[in-house]
C-alpha positions in Angstrom: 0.0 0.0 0.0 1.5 3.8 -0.9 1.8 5.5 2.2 1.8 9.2 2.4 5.4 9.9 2.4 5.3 8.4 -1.3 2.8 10.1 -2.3 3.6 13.5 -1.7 6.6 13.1 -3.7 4.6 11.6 -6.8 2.4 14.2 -6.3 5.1 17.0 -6.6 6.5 15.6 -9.9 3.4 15.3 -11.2 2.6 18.7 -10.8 5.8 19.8 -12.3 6.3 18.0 -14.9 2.2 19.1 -16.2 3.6 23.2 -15.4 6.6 21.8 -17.5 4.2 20.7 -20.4 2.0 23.1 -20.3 4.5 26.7 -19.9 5.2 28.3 -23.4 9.0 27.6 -24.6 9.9 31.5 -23.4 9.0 30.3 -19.9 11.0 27.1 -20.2 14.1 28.7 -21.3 13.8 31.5 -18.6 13.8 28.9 -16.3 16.2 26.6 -17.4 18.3 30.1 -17.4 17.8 30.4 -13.4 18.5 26.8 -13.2 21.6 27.3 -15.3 23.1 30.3 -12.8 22.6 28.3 -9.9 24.4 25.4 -10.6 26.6 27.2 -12.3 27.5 29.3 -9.1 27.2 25.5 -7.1 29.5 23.7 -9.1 31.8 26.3 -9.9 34.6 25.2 -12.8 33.3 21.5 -12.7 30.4 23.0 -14.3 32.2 23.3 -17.5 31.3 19.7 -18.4 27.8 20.5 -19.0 28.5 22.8 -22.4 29.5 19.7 -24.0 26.3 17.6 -22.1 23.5 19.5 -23.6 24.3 21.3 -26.6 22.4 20.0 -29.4 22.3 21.0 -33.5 19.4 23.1 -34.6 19.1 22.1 -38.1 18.1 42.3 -51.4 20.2 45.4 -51.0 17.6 47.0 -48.2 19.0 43.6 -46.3 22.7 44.0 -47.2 22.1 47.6 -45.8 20.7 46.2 -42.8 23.0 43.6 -42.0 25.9 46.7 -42.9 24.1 48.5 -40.2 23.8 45.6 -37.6 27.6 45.2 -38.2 28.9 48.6 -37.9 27.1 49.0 -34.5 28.6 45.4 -33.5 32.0 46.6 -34.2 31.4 50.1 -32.7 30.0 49.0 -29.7 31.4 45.7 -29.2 29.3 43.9 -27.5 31.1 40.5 -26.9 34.4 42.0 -26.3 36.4 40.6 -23.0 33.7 37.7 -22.7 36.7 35.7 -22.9 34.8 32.7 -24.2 36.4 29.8 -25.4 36.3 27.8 -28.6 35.1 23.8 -27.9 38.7 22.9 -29.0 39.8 24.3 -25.7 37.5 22.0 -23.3 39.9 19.4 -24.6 42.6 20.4 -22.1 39.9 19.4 -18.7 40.2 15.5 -20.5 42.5 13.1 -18.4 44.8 11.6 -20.9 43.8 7.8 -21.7 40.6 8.0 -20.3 37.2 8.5 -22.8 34.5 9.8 -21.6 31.5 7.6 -22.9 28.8 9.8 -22.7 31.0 12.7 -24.7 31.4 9.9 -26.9 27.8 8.9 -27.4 26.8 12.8 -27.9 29.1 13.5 -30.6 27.5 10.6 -32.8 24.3 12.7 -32.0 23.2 13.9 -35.7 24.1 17.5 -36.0 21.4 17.2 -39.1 18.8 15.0 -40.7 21.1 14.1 -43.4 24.8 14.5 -42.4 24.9 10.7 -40.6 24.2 9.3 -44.1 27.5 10.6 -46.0 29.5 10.0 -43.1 30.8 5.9 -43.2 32.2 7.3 -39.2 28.8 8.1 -37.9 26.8 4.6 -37.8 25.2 5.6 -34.6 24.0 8.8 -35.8 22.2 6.8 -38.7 20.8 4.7 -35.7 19.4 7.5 -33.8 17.8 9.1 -36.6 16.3 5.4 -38.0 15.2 5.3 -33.6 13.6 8.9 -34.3 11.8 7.7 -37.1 10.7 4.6 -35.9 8.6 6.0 -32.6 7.5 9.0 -34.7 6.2 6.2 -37.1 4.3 4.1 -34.3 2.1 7.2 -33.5 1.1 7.5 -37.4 0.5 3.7 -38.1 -3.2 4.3 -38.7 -2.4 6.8 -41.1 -3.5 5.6 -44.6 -1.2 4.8 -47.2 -2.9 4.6 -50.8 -1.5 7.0 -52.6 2.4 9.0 -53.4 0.4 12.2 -51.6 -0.5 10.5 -48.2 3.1 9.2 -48.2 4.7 12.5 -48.5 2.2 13.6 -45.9 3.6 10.6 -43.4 6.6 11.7 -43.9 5.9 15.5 -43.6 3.6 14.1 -40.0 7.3 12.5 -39.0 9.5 14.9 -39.2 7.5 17.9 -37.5 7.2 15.5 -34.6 10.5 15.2 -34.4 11.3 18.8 -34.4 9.2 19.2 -31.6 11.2 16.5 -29.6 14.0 19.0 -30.6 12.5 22.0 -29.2 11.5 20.5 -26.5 15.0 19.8 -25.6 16.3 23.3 -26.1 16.1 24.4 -22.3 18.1 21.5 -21.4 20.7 23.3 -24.2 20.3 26.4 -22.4 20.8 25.3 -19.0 23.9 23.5 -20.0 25.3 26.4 -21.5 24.7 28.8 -18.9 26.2 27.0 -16.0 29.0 26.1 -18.6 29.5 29.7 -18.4 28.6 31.0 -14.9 31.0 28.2 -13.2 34.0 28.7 -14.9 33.4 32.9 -15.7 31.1 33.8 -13.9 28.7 36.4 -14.7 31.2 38.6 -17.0 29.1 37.0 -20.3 25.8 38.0 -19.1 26.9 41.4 -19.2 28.4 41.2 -22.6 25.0 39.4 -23.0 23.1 42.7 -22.3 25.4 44.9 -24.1 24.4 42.7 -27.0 20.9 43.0 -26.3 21.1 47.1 -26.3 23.4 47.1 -29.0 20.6 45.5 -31.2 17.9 47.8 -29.8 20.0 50.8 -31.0 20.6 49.3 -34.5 16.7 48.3 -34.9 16.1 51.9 -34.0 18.4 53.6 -36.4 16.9 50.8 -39.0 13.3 52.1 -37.9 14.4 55.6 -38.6 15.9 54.9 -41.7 12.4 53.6 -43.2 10.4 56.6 -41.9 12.8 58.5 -44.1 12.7 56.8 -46.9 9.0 57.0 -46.2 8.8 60.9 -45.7 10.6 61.6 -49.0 9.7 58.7 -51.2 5.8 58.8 -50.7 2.6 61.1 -50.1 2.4 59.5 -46.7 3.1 61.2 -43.8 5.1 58.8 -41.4 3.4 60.0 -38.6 0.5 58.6 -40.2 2.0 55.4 -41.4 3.1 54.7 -37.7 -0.5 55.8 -36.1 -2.3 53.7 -38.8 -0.3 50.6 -38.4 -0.2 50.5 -34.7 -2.3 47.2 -34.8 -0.1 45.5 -36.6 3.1 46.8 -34.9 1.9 45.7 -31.8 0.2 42.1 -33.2 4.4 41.5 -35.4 5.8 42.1 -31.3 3.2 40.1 -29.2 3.1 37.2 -31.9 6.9 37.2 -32.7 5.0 36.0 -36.1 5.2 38.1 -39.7 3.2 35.5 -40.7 0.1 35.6 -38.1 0.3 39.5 -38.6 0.0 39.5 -42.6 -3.9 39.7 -42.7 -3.5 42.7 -39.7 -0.6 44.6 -42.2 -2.7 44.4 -45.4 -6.0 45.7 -43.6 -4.3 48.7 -41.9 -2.3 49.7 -44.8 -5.0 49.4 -47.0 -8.0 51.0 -45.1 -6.2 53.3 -42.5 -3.1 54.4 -44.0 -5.3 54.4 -47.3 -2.7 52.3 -49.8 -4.1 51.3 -52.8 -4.8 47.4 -53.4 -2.0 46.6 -55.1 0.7 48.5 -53.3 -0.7 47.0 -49.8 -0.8 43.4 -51.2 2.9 43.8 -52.6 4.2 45.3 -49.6 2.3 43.3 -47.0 1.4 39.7 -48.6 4.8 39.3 -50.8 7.0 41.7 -48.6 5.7 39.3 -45.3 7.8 36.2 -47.2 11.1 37.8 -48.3 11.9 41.3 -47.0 13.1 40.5 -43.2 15.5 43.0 -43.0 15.3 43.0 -38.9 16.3 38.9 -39.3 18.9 39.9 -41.2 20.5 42.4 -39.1 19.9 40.3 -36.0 21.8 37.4 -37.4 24.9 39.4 -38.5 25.1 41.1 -35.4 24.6 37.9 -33.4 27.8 36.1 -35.6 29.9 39.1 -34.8 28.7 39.3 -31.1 30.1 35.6 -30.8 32.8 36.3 -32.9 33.6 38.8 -30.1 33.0 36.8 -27.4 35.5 34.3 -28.5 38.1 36.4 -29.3 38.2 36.3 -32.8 38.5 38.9 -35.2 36.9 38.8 -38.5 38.6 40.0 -41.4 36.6 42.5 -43.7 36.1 39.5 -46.3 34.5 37.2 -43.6 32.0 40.1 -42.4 31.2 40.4 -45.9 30.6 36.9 -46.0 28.8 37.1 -43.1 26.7 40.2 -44.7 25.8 37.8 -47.5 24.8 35.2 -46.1 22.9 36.9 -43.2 20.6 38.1 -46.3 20.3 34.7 -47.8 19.3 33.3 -44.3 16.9 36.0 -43.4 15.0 34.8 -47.0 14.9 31.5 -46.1 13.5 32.1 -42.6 9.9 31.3 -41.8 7.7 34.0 -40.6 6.9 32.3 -37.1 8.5 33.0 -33.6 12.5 32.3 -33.5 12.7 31.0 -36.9 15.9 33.0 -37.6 17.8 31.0 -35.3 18.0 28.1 -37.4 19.0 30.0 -40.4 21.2 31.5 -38.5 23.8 27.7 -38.3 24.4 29.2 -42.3 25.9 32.5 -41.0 28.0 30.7 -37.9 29.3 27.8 -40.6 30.5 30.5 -43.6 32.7 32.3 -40.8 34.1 28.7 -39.1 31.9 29.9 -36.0 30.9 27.2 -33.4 27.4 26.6 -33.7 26.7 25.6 -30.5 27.1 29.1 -28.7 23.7 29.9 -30.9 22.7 28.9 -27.6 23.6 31.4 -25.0 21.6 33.7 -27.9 18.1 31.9 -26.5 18.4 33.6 -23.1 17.8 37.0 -25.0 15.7 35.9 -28.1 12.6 35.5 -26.9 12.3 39.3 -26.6 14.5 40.4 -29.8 12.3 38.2 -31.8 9.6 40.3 -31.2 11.5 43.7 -31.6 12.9 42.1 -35.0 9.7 41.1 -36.1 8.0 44.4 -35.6 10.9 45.7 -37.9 10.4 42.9 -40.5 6.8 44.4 -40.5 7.8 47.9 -40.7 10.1 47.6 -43.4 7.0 46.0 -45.3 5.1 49.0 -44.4 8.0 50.9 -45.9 7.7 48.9 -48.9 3.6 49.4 -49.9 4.5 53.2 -48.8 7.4 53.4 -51.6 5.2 51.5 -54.3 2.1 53.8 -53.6 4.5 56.3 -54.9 4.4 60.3 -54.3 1.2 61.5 -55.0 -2.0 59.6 -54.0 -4.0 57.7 -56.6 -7.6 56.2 -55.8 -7.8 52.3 -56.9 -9.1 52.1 -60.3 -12.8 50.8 -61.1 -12.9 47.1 -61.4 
């Protein structure tokens, strides 16, 4: 029979682990991120082990200018400078000579990617993992009906999205490794490089912001006052969502009945624009590469912020329009410089709440857009 003891103990797991399930990822990672300080501060430099422990993979020219302008305010400010951070080659040195450390072992055969195991004769055990994924994602589908190439591709499709969510679900455990990685062996000299970085971003996104009521004021018949004022809705719906996507309808409606846009400028600017013109992603990401860059120690030469300006814009394409999407574009940017990947990481603590000021700027700039392609003198919709 349980007695009482055992059950109280049951019962406070329970509980936990249904607040667990049922807080939003923000909440997870801010918690994981208290977690992380405390242990860190427990275990002091023995807390080191844990950045290798729980790291895992996460598989224009407006947008040049932008990622220019996130980089000349990284490299004025310099945000990640004396972090002191050090690369992953360096955790080498804590190793006792002779000795392997199985469970290091096992988590570098952990697929960085979906595909990489398969060209790689070294990695069988990543090709087992990933055949393992596939395997209990397919026992919750076997029901699913299988007549036809489209319902296959839909399996398939079904699979691998609940897979990613394993993925994210795993992310805190990421972020507490990484923060009491840090805290134990530096303490908390990151965290304020960490808010540097966070201001640093603000001031760029600003300047960016003022830069598109400019371009605005002299390149339309709309006042920018007005533009702001009659977009509030969707300003507010791009920072609360973290989604250009969800706020696409919200753009078109405001730019086309309160700013008073014709059709086709408003459905350029907010339904096309929504898709490709994320000039806030892009300056995030090429800020965020230098920031690490900084942290580490490393200077990049003018060719590899270049690169890094490049590639920022073909990343910020490629990214989704839903919340923190840029962060798994952003493993393009980090691999074209050599930059670890796994320091995209200590970038969660913050992104939560840079999302949204980036994705009120990826609406903006399509505001900026329909504004530019309405042209300088207003002109009624013709008659249909």
């Amino acid at each position: 029979m349980e007695t009482q003891d055992d059950a109280a103990p049951r019962s406070f797991l329970s509980l936990s682990w249904r607040f667990w399930r049922r807080a939003p990822l923000y909440m997870r990672i801010v918690l994981a991120l208290v977690l992380g300080v405390l242990v860190g501060l427990a275990l002091g430099p023995a807390a080191w082990r844990f950045r290798d422990n729980s790291c895992c993979g996460f598989s224009a020219p407006l947008r040049r200018r932008s990622s220019s302008l996130g980089l000349t305010v990284a490299n004025v400010l310099e945000p990640g400078a004396g972090a002191g951070l050090k690369p992953p080659a360096a955790t080498a040195e804590h190793a006792v000579p002779g000795h392997s450390d199985p469970w290091l072992t096992f988590l570098e055969n952990i697929p960085k990617s979906l595909l990489g195991p398969l060209g790689d004769n070294g990695k069988v055990l990543g090709v087992i993992v990933i055949a393992l994924a596939f395997g209990i994602a397919l026992r919750r589908e076997r029901t699913r009906p299988l007549g036809t190439p489209q319902q296959l591709v839909e399996l398939f499709l079904a699979c691998l999205v609940r897979i990613l969510h394993w993925v994210i679900a795993i992310v805190p455990l990421a972020v507490f490794g990484i923060v009491a990685s840090v805290v134990g062996t530096g303490g908390f000299r990151d965290f304020r490089s960490l808010g540097l970085f966070v201001l640093s971003v603000i001031v760029a996104l600003l300047i960016q912001a003022g830069y598109y009521l400019l371009r605005i004021r002299f390149g339309s018949w709309v006042h920018p006052w007005k533009a702001i004022q009659g977009s509030r809705d969707a300003l507010v719906m791009a920072f609360s969502t973290a989604s250009s996507t969800a706020t696409m309808p919200v753009t078109y409606a405001c730019l086309k009945e309160r700013v008073g846009l014709r059709e086709r400028s408003a459905t350029l600017g907010a339904l096309v624009g929504a898709n490709f013109n994320n000039d806030g992603t892009a300056l995030y990401e090429a800020m965020a590469a230098l920031f690490v860059a900084q942290m580490l120690g490393l200077d990049l030469t003018l060719a590899q912020q270049l690169m890094v300006v490049l590639t920022s814009v073909i990343a910020s394409v490629g990214a989704a329009g839903i919340p923190e999407a840029g962060l798994v574009t952003m493993t393009l940017v980090f691999n074209a410089v050599g930059l670890p990947t796994e320091y995209i990481a200590i970038l969660l603590t913050v992104d939560w709440f840079l999302d949204r000021c980036r994705t009120a700027i990826n609406v903006m700039g399509d505001i900026n857009v329909s504004c530019l392609l309405d042209g300088k003198r207003r002109e009624a919709d013709p008659p249909e």
